[in-house]
N, C-alpha and C positions, 0 to 999 in steps of 0.2 A: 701402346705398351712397349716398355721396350728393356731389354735384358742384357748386364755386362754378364760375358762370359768370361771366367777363368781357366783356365786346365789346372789343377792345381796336386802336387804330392800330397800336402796335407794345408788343411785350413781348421780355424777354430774362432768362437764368435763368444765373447763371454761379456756378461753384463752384473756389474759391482762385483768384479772378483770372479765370480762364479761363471762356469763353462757352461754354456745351454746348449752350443749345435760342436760337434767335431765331424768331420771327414777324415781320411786317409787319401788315397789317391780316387782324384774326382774331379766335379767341378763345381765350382763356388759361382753363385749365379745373384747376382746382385740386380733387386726386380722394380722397376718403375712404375707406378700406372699413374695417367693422365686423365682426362677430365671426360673426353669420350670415348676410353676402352669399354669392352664389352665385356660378357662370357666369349662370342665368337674370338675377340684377342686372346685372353687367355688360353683357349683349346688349341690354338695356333700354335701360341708359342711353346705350349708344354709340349705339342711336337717335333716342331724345331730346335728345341732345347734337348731334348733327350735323343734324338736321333743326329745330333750334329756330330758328323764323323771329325773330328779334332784329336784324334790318340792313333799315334805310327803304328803299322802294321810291322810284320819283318823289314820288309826294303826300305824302312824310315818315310811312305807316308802315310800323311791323313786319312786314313782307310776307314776308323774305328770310331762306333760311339761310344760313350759311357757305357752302356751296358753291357755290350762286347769283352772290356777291357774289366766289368767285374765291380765297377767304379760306385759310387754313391753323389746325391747333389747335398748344397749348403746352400738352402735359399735365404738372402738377408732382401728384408724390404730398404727401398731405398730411394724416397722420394726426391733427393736430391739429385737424381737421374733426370728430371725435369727443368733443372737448374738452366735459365736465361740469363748469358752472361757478355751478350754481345753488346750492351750499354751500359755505361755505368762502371764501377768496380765492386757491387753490391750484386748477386744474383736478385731475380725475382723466380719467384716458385710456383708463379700465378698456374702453370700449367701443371703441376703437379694435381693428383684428387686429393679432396679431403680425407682425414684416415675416414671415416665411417662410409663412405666410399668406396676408398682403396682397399679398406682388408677383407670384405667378402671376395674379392679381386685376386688377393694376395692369398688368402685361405683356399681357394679354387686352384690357383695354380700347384700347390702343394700339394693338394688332393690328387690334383691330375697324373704330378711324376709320380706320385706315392702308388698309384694304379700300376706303375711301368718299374720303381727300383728304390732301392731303399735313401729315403731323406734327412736329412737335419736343417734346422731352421736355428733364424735368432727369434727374438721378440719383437713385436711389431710393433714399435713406436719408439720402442726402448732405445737407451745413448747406449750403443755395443762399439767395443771395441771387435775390429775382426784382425788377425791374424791367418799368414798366409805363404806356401811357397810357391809362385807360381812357377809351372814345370815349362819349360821351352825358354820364353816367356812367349807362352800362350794367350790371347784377349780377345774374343769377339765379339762383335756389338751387335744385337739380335733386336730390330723392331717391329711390329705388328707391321701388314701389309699397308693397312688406310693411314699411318705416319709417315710416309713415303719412301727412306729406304728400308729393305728389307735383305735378307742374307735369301739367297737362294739354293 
């Protein structure tokens, strides 16, 4: 499983026009799942997601998590986070899950932060446009432990 993170001021995810998920200042967490995540991935990273200290304290560092800071998440599904692009100039997405797969996957992780801080999502399947300021420019790449790197 594995998770783009953004630090973000404000993000917004809107599908045919219409606004489904806003933030303020937060993080916009853009979520992949593969062919062997688990629930144990999922409960992983919805901890390491919401507890990744990424927000300056006073002395300008990374001290703080989201929730510290007051912040809210913007989870977009985003199978294209599976994207093999080291042959060819075509990805393959073989490693990406199927939706009927991935979104009990994708609905669990939501569930999880929803337990810890207030959420917004896109649509899970749906062609979303997302909009975004990313603060810093903040980005961290968060993957389950059994895909091999991992943020520690």
């Amino acid at each position: 499983m594995r998770a783009l993170v953004q630090r973000v001021k404000q993000a917004k995810v809107t599908v045919d026009g219409d606004t489904v998920g806003e933030i303020g200042v937060g993080l916009l967490v853009f979520l992949g799942i593969t062919l062997s995540d688990t629930i144990e991935d999922v409960d992983w990273l919805v901890e390491k997601v919401v507890h990744l200290r990424i927000f300056d304290d006073a002395s300008g560092r990374l001290q703080h998590d989201v929730r510290d800071i007051g912040g809210k998440l913007l989870v977009v599904s985003q199978f294209t986070l599976y994207g093999e692009a080291r042959r060819g100039r075509r990805p393959d997405f073989a490693l990406a899950a199927p939706a009927m797969m991935a979104e009990p996957l994708y609905q669990r992780f939501i569930s999880g932060c929803r337990r810890i801080l207030p959420v917004e999502t896109g649509i899970f399947g749906a062609d979303m446009d997302v909009s975004l300021v990313n603060w810093g420019p903040v980005t961290i790449w968060v993957q389950s432990p059994k895909s091999g790197k991992t943020v520690e």
